[in-house]
Residue frames as qw, qx, qy, qz and C-alpha x, y, z in Angstrom:
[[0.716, -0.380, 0.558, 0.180, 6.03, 4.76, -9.94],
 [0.140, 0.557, -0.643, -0.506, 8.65, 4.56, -12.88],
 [0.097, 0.095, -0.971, -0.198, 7.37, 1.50, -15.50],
 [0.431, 0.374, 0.679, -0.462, 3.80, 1.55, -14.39],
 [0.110, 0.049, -0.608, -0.785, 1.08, 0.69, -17.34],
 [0.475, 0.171, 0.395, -0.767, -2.33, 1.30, -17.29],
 [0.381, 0.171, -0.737, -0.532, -4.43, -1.35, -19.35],
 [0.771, -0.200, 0.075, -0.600, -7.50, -3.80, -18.50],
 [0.199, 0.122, -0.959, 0.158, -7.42, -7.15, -16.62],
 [0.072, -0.237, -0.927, 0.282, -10.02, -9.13, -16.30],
 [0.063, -0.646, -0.657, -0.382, -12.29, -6.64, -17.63],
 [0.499, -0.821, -0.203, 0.187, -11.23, -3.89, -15.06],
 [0.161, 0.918, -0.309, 0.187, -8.86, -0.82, -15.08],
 [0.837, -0.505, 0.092, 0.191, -5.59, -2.35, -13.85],
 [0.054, 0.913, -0.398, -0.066, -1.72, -1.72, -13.73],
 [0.888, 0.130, -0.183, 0.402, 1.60, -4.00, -15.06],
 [0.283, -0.850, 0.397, 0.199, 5.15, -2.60, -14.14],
 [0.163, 0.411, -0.775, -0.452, 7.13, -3.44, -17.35],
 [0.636, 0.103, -0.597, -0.479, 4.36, -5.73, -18.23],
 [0.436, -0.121, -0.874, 0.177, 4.01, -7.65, -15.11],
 [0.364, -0.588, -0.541, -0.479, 0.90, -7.56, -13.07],
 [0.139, 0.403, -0.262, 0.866, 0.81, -4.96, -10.46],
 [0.215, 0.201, 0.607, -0.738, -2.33, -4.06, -9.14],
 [0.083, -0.353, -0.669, -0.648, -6.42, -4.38, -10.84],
 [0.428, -0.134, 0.206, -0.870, -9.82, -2.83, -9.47],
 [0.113, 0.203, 0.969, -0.082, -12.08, -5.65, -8.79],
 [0.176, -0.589, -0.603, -0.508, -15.71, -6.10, -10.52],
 [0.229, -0.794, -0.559, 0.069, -17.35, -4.52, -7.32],
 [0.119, 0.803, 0.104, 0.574, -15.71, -1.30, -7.97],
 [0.642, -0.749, 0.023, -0.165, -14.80, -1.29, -3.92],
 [0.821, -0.326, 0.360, 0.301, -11.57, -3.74, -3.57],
 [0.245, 0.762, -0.596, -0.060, -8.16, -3.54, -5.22],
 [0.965, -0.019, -0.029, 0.259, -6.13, -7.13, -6.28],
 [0.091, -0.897, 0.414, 0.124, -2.57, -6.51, -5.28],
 [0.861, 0.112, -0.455, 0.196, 0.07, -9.26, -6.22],
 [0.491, -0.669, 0.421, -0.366, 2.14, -9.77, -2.89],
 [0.487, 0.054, -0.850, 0.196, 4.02, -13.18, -1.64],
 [0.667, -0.436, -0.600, -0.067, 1.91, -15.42, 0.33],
 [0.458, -0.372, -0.498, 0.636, 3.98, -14.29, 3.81],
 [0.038, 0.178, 0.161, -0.970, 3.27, -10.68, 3.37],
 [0.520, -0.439, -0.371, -0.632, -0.48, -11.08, 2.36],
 [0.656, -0.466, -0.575, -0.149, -0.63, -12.92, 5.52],
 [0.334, -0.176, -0.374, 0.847, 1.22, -10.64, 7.58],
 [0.215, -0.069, 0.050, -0.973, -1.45, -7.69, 6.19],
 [0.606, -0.414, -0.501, -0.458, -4.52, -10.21, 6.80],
 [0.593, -0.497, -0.532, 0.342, -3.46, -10.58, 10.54],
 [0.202, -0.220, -0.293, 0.908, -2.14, -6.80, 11.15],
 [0.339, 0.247, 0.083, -0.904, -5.37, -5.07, 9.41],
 [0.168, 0.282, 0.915, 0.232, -8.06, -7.90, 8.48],
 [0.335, 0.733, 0.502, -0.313, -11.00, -4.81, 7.90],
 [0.357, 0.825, -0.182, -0.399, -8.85, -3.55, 4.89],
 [0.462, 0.391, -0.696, -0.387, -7.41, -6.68, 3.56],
 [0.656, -0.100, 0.729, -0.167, -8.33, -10.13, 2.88],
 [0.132, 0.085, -0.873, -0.462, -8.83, -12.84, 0.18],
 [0.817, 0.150, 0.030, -0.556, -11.90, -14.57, -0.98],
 [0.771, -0.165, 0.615, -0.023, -11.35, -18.54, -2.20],
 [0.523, 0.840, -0.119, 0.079, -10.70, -17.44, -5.55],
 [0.308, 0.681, -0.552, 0.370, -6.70, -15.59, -4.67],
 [0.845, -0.463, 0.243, 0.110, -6.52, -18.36, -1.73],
 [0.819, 0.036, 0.314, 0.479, -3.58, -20.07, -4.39],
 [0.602, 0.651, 0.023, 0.462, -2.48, -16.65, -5.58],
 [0.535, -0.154, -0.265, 0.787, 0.20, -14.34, -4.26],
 [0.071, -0.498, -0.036, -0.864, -2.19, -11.32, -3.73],
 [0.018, 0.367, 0.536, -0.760, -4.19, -9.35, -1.23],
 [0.063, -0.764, -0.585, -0.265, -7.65, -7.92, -1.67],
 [0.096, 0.023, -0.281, 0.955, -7.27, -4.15, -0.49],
 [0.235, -0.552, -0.628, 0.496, -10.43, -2.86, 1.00],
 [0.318, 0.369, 0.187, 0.853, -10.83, 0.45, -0.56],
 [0.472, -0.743, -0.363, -0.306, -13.64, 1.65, 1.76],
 [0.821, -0.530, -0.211, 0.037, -11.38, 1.06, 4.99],
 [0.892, 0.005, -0.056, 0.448, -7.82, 1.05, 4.03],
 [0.252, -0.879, -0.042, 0.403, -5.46, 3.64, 5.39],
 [0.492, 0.848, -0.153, -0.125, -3.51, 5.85, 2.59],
 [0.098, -0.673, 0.732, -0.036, 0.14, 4.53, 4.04],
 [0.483, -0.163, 0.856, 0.082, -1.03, 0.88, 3.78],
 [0.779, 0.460, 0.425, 0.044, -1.96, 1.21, 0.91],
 [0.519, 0.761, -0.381, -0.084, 0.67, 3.09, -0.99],
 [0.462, -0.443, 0.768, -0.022, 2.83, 0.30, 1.29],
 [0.693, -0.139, 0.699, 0.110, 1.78, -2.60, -0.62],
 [0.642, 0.757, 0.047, -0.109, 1.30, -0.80, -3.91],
 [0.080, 0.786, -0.612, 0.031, 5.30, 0.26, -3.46],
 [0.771, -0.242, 0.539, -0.237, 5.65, -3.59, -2.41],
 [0.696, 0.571, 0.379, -0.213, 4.23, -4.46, -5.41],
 [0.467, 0.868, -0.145, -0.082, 6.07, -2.30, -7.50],
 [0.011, -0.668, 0.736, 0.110, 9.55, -3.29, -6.58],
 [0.683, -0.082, 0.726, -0.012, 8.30, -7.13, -7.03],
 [0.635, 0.682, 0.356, 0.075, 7.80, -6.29, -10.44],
 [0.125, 0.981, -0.109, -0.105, 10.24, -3.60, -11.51],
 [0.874, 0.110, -0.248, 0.403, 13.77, -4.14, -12.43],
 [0.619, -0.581, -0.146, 0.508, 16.56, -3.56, -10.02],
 [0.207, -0.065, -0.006, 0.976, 18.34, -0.16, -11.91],
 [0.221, -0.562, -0.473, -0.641, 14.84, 0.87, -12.06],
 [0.583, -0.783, -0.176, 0.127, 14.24, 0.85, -8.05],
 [0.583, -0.318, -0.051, 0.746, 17.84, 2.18, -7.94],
 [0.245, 0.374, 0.337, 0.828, 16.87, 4.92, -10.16],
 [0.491, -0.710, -0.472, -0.179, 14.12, 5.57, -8.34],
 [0.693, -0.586, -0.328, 0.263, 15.75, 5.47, -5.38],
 [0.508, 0.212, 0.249, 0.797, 18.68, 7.80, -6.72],
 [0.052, 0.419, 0.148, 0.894, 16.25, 10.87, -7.53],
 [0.602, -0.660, -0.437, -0.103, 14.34, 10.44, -3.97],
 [0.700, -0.351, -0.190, 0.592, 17.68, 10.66, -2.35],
 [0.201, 0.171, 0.120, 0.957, 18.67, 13.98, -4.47],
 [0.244, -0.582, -0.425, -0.649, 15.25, 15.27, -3.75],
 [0.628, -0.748, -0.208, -0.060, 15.45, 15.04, -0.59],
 [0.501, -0.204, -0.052, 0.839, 18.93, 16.34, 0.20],
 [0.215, 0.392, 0.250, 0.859, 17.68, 19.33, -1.90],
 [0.395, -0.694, -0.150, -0.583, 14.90, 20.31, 0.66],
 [0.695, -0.621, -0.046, 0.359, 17.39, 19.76, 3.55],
 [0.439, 0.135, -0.003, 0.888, 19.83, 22.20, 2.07],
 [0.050, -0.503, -0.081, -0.859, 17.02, 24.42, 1.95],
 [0.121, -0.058, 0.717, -0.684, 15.76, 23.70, 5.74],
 [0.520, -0.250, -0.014, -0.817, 12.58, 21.85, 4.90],
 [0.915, -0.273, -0.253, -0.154, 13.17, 18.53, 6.15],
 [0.409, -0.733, 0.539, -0.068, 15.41, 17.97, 8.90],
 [0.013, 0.419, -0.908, -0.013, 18.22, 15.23, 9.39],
 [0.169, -0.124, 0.970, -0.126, 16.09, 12.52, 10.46],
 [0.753, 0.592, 0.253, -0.136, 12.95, 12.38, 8.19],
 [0.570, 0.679, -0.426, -0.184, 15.47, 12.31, 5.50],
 [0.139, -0.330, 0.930, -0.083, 17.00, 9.22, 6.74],
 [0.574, 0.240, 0.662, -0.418, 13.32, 7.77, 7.54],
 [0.504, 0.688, 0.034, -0.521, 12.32, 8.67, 3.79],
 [0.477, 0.542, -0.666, -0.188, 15.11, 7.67, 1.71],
 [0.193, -0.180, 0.937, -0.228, 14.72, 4.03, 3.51],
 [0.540, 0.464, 0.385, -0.588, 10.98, 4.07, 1.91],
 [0.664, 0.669, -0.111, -0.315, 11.78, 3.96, -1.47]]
């Protein structure tokens, strides 16, 4: 993701997007902190509570605990990409969003993705 930096929080490998806090490994080496607004953490603690939840700690913060042990690859790059566009500035997702779109026209000219995964796709990013 365009703008991502790698750099420690909290004593732990973690990521900013232009300097704003993204995503960190947690001490047990198992869980991921995501930032997130309060409704969508609590939309992913009722649709998949064995791969996210909070502790009483991030009760008062806007993140999610991610599960690493549990979580599927699509919900997590979901709330990483979440993540990223809460942080990121807006010609930066458009930019983003820009060379998806051309990338993916370019392997429907050449017949590897049909019409409608390229719709589905370029609505992703």
């Amino acid at each position: 993701m365009p703008g991502v930096e790698e750099g420690p929080s909290h004593g732990t490998p973690g990521f900013r997007v232009h300097g704003k806090f993204l995503a960190r490994l947690r001490e047990d080496d198992a869980s991921l902190a995501v930032k997130c607004g309060h409704e969508e953490r609590d939309a992913w603690l009722r649709a998949k509570p064995q791969s996210f939840f909070i502790t009483e700690h991030y009760r008062g913060y806007p993140a999610v605990l991610v599960n690493l042990a549990t979580v599927e690859l699509a919900d997590l790059r979901r709330v990483l990409e979440q993540a990223w566009r809460r942080g990121a500035p807006k010609r930066v997702i458009a930019g983003l969003r820009r060379a998806t779109r051309a990338h993916l026209n370019r392997e429907a000219s050449h017949g590897q993705v049909d019409e409608r995964e390229l719709r589905g796709q370029v609505g992703v990013v």
